[in-house]
C-alpha positions in Angstrom: -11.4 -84.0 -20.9 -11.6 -81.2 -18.3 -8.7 -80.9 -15.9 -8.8 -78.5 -13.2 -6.6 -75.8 -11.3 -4.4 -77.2 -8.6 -4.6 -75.2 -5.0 -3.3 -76.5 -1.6 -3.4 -79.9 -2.6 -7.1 -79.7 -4.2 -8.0 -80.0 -7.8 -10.6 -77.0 -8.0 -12.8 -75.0 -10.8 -12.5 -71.5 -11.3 -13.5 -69.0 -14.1 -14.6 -69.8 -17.7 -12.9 -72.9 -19.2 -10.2 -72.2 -21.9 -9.9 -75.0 -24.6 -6.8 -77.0 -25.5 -6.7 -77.9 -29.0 -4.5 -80.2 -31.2 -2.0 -77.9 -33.1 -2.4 -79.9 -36.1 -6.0 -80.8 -36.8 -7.7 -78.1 -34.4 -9.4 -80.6 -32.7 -10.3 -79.9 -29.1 -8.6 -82.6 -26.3 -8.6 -80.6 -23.2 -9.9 -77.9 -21.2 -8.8 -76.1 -17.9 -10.8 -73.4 -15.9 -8.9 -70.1 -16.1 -8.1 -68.7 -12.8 -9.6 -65.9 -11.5 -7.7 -63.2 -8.7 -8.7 -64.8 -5.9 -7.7 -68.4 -7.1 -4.3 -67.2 -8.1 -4.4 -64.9 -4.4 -5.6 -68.6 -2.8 -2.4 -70.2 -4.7 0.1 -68.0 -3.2 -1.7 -68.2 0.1 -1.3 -72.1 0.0 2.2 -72.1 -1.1 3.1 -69.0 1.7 1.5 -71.6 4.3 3.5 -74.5 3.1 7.0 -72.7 3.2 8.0 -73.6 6.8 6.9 -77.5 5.9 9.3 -78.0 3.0 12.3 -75.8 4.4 12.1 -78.1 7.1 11.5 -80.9 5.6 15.0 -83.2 5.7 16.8 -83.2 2.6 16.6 -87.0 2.0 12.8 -86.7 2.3 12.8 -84.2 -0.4 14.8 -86.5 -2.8 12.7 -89.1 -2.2 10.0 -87.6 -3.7 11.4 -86.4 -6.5 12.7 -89.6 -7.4 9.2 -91.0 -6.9 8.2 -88.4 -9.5 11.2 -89.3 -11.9 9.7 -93.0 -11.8 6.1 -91.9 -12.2 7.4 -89.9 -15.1 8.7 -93.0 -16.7 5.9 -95.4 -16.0 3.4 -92.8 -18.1 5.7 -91.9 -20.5 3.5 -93.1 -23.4 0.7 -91.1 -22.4 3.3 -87.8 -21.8 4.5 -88.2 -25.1 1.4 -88.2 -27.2 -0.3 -85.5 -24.9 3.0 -83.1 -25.8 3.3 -84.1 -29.7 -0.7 -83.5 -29.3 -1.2 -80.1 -27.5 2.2 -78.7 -28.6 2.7 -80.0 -32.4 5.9 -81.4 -31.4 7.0 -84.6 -33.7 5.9 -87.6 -31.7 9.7 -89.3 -31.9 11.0 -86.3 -30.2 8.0 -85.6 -27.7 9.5 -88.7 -26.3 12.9 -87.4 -25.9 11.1 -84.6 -24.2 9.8 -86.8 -21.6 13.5 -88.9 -21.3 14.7 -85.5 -20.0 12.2 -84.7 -17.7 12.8 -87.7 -16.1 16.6 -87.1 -16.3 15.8 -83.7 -14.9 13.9 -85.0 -11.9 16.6 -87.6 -11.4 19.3 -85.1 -10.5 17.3 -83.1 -9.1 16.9 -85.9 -6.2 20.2 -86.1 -6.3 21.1 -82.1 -5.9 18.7 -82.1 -2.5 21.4 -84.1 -0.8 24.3 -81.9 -1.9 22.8 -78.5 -1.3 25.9 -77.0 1.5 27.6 -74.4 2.7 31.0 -73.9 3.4 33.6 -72.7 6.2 34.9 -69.6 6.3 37.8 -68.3 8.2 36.8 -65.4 10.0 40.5 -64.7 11.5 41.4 -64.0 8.5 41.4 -60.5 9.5 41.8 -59.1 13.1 38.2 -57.9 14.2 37.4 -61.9 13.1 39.9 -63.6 15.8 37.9 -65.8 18.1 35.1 -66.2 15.3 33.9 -69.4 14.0 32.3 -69.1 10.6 30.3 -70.8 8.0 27.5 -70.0 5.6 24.8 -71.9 4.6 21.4 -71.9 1.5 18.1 -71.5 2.7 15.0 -72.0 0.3 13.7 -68.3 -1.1 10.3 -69.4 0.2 7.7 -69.1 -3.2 8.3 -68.9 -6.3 6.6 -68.2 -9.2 7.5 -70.1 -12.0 6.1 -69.3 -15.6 6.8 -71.3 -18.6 6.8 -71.7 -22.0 4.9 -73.7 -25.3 7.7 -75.2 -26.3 9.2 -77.3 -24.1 5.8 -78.0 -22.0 7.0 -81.0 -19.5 11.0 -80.6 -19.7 10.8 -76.5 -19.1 8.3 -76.7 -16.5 10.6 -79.5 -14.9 13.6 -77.2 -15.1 11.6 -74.6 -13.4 9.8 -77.3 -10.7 12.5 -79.7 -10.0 15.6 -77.3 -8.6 12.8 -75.4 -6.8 11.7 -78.1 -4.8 15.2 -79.7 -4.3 16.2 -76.6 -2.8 13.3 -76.4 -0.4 10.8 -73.8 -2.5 7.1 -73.8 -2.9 6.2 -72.9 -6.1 2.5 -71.6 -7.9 3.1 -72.8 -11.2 2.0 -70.6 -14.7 2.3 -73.0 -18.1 1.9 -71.6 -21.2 -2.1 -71.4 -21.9 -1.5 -73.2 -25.2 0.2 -76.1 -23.7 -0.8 -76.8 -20.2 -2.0 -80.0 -19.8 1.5 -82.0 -19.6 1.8 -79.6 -16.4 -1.1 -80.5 -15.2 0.0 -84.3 -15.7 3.0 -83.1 -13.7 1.9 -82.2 -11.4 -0.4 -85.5 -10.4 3.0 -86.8 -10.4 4.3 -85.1 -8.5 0.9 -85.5 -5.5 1.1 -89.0 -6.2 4.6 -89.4 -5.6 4.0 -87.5 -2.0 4.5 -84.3 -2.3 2.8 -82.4 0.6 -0.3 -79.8 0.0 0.2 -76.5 -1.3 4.4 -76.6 -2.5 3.2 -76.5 -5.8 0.1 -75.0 -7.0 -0.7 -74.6 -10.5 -2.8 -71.6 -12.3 -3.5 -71.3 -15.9 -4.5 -67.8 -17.6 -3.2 -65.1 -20.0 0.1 -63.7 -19.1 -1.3 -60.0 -18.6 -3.8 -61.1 -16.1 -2.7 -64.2 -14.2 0.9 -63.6 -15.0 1.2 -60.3 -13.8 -0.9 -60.7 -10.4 1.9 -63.4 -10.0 5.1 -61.5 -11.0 3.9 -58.2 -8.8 2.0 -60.5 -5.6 5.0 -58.8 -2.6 4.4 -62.9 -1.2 6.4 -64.4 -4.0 10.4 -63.6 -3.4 11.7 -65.1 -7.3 10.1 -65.2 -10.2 11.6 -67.7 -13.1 10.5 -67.3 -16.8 10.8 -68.4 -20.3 9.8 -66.9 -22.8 10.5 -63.5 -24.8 12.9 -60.5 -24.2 9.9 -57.9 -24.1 8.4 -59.7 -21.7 11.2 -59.9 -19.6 12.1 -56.5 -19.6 8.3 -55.7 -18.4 8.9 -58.2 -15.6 12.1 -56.6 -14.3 10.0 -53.2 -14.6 7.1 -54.2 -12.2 8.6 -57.1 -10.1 9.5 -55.4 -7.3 12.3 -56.2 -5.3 12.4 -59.9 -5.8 15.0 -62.6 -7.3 14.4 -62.7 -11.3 15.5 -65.3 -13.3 14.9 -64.8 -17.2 15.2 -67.5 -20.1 14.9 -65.2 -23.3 15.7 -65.0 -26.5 18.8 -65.9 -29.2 19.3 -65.7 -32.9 21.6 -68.8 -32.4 24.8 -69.1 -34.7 26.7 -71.5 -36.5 29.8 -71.3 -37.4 31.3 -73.7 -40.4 34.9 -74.1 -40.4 36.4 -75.5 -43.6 37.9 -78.3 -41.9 34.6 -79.8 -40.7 32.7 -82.6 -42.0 30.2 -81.3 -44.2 28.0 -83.5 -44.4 27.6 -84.1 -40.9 27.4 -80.5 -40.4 24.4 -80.1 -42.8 22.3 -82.9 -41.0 23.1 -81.6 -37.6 22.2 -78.1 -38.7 19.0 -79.3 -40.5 17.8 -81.2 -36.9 18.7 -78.1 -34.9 17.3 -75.6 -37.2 13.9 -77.5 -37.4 13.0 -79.8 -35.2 10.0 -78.4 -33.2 9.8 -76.6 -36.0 12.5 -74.2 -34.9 10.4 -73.0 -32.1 13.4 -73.4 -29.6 15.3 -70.6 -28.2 18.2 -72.2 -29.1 17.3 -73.4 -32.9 19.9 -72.8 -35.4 19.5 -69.4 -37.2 22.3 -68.1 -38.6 24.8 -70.5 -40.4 28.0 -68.8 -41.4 29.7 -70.9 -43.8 33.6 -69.6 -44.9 33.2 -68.9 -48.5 35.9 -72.3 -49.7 33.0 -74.5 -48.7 30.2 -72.7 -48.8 29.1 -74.0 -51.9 29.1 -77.8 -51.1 27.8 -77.2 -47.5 24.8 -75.2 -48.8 23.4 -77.9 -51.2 24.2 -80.6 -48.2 22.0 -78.1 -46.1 19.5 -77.8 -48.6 19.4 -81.7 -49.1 19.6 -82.6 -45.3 16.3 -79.8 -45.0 14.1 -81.5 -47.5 15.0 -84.7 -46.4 12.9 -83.5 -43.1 9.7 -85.3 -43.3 6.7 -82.9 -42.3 3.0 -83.6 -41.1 1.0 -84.8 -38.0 3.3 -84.9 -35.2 1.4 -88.3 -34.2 3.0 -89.9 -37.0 6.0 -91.7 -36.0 7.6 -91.2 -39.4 7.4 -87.1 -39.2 10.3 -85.1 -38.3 8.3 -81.2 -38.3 5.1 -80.5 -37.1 2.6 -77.4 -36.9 3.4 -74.3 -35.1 2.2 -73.2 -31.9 -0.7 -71.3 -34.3 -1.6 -69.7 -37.5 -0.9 -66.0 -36.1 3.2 -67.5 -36.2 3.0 -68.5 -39.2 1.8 -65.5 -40.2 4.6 -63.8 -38.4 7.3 -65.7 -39.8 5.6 -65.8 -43.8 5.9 -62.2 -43.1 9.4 -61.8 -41.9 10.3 -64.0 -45.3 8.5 -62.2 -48.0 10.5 -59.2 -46.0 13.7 -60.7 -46.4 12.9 -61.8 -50.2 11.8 -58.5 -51.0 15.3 -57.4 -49.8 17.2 -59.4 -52.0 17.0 -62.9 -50.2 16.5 -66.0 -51.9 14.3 -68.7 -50.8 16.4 -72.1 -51.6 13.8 -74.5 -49.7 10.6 -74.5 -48.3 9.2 -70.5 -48.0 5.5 -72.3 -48.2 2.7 -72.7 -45.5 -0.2 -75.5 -45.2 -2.4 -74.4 -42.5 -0.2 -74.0 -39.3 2.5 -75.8 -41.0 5.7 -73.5 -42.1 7.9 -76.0 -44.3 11.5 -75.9 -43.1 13.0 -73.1 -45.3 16.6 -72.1 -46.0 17.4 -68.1 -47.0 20.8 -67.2 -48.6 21.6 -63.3 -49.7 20.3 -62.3 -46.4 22.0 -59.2 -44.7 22.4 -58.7 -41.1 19.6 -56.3 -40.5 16.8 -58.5 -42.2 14.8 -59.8 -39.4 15.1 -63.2 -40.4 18.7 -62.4 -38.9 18.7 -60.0 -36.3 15.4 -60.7 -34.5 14.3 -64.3 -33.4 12.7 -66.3 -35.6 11.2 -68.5 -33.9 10.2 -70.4 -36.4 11.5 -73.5 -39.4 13.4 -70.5 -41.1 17.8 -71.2 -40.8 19.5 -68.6 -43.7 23.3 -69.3 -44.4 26.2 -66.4 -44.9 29.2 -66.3 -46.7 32.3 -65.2 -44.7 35.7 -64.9 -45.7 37.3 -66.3 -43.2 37.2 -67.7 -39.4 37.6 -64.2 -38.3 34.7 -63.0 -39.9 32.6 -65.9 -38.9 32.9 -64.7 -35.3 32.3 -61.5 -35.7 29.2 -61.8 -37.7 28.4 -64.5 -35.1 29.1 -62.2 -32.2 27.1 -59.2 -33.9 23.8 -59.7 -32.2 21.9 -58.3 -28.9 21.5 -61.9 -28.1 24.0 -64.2 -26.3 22.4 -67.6 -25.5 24.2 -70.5 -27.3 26.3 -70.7 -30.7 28.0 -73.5 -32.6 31.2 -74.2 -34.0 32.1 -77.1 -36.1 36.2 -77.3 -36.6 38.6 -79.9 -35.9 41.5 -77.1 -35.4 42.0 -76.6 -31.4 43.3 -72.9 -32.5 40.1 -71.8 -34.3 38.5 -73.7 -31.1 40.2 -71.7 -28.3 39.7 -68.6 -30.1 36.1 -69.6 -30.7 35.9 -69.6 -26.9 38.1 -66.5 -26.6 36.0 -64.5 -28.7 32.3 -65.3 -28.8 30.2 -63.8 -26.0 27.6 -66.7 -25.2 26.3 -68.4 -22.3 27.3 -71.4 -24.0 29.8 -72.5 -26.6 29.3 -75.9 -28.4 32.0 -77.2 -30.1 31.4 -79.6 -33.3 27.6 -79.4 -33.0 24.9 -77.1 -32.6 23.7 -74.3 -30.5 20.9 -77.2 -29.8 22.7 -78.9 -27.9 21.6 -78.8 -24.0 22.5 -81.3 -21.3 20.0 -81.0 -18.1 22.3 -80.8 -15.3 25.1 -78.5 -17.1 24.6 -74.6 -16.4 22.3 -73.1 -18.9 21.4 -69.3 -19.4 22.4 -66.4 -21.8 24.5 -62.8 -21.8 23.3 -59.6 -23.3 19.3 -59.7 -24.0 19.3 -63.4 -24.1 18.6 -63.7 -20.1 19.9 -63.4 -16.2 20.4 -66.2 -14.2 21.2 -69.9 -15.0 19.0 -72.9 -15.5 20.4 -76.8 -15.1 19.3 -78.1 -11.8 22.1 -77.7 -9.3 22.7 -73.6 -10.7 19.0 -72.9 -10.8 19.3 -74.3 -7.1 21.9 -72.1 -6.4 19.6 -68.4 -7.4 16.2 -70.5 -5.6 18.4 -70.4 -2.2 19.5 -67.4 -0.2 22.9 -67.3 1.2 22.8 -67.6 5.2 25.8 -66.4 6.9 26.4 -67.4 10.6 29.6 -65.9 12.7 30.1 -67.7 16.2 31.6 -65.9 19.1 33.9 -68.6 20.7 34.5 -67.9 24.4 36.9 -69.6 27.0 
């Protein structure tokens, strides 16, 4: 089926059509016209031209329509689902989890758009302010490019579309090129639920051509992107002077206390380390285990990963799909013959069938293996030894990442010094660095990001702070 580029409210051709295959079978189910410079220039135009119409468009009118969406959402949620266990390889059972949080996403969005305020602020607080009323107020940004991800090709692209719009925004929309047609499904959604001409326009193409005309166009004022650190870095290099927020990368940790429930540990770990087969940013990686139970917990891990059920994702019985393509699996057969060759062992999985990388589990890894200290990516968890909690947050902490981490312990000492110590954007306590709610604040430290996702935070860096100081006189 062919879709087409969305601009100003039209669905319109443009260059040479690019194919969207199944990421299991290789069958093609989709195409989309690539767009050319002057269909992305004629998408920032549009959204440029419809900034004055939704900054002034009341904030009930705005929530209305994003709650329109969230119930579109829901009444084609069938068809979501299969198209994102289709074009993204993503198991079928939790393609439809996928599309239960976009809806969730959209839902508080609508909500957010009523609370978006300012506040007071006492201007006599110092002498030049006497005889000053003040208050401060968010205004939209005005457009926004938003670029996303494979992965996560509804929910991500929600994260990015839903806050934007609450807040006022108009957006020109990027999705991955291997995974754009739940976008485009989006963004029907979101026309037929009301939404006026050009506040969001959507553009598909390779990042170094479409992507950067975007990220260096002086019309947009913020750019927000998933995706990988080097990427990132290039944007902050050629953006210009511009809000940036950046969704990177992690080499997310567990840590394994030797109080905790081991067997629930080792299934928890086994979901978070492979589901979508560990092409998260926040899959589990690193699993250090203190060296009493390390033992036991490894053959529960090992257990709980071949327990994973793996084949096409349309299947409602599979657990682990393809990857994205054969060029990652590549990648990550690489980065484990590395490691092996090192001194690693391979306890599960360490095999390929086409794009499929069975979920594997490394032990005798060292920290500068890059099945460790770069991001996998990829079905591939490896679990340490440590001898002690101490050690467990070190090795933990020793990364350049700082998205999420886990910590499984029923002591509140070890968990307030978990806290304490570990430098993450998020800390999840008795489960996994998985773990993501849609309206809590979401983003990394170090090289793992800048900026916060979760609707009403991302609303907060897609608004500009107005200040206005009143003169009273008598």
């Amino acid at each position: 089926m062919e879709e087409k580029l969305l601009i100003d409210g039209q669905w319109v051709s443009g260059g040479p059509l690019m194919e969207v295959k199944n990421k299991y079978n290789g069958q093609v189910i989709g195409a989309l016209p690539t767009a050319r410079r002057v269909d992305v220039d004629a998408a920032i135009a549009a959204a440029e031209r419809a900034e004055e119409v939704m900054a002034e468009m009341p904030a009930h009118k705005r929530a209305a329509i994003l709650a329109r969406a969230a119930q579109l959402l829901q009444e084609r949620r069938a068809d979501l689902a299969q198209t994102i266990a289709a074009e993204a390889g993503k198991a079928l059972k939790f393609a439809r989890l996928e599309v239960d949080r976009a809806i969730s996403t959209f839902q508080i969005a609508s909500e957010e758009a009523k609370r978006l305020h300012g506040e007071t602020i006492p201007l006599d607080a110092v002498p030049a302010g006497e005889d000053y009323f003040g208050f401060w107020t968010r205004r939209p940004v005005g457009v926004i490019a938003a670029i996303s991800p494979f992965n996560f090709p509804l929910n991500l692209v929600a994260h990015k579309v839903a806050p934007a719009l609450a807040a006022g925004n108009t957006l020109v929309l990027k999705p991955a090129s291997t995974t754009p047609l739940a976008a485009v499904k989006l963004c029907q959604a979101l026309q037929d639920a009301g939404l006026p001409p050009g506040a969001i326009n959507l553009v598909v193409g390779a990042g170094g051509t479409v992507g950067e005309w975007l990220i260096t166009d002086p019309r947009v004022d913020k750019i927000t992107f998933t995706g990988s650190p080097e990427i990132g870095r290039h944007i902050l290099s050629v953006a210009g002077i511009k809000k940036v927020t950046l969704e990177l990368g992690n080499t997310s940790p567990v840590i394994v206390a030797p109080d905790a429930d081991l067997d629930f540990v080792a299934r928890r770990c086994a979901l978070g380390a492979f589901y979508n087969s560990g092409q998260v940013c926040i899959s589990v990686q690193r699993i250090y285990s203190q060296k009493q139970v390390y033992e036991p917990f490894t053959e529960k891990f090992v257990s709980a990963s071949q327990a994973m059920i793996v084949g096409d994702p349309l299947d409602e019985r599979v657990d682990v799909g393809p990857m994205i393509d054969s060029k990652e699996v590549d990648r990550i057969e690489g980065w484990v013959k590395e490691a092996e060759a090192g001194g690693a062992q391979v306890l599960t999985g360490g095999r390929r069938e086409g794009t499929v990388y069975y979920p594997t589990v490394l032990a005798g890894v060292d920290a500068h293996m890059k099945v460790v200290s770069e991001e996998a990516f990829a079905p591939v968890a490896s679990v340490i030894s440590c001898d002690d909690f101490e050690e467990s947050l070190r090795q933990a902490n020793d990364s350049k990442f700082g998205l999420q981490v886990g910590v499984f312990t029923k002591d509140i000492d070890r968990v307030f010094k978990a806290v304490r110590r570990l430098n993450f954007g998020g800390v999840i306590i008795n489960d996994t660095p998985s773990f993501r709610a849609d309206h809590m604040p979401y983003g990394g430290n170090r090289q793992s990001g800048l900026g916060r996702e979760g609707v009403r935070f991302a609303m907060e860096d897609m608004t500009n702070i107005q200040m206005v100081a009143i003169r009273l006189t008598s």
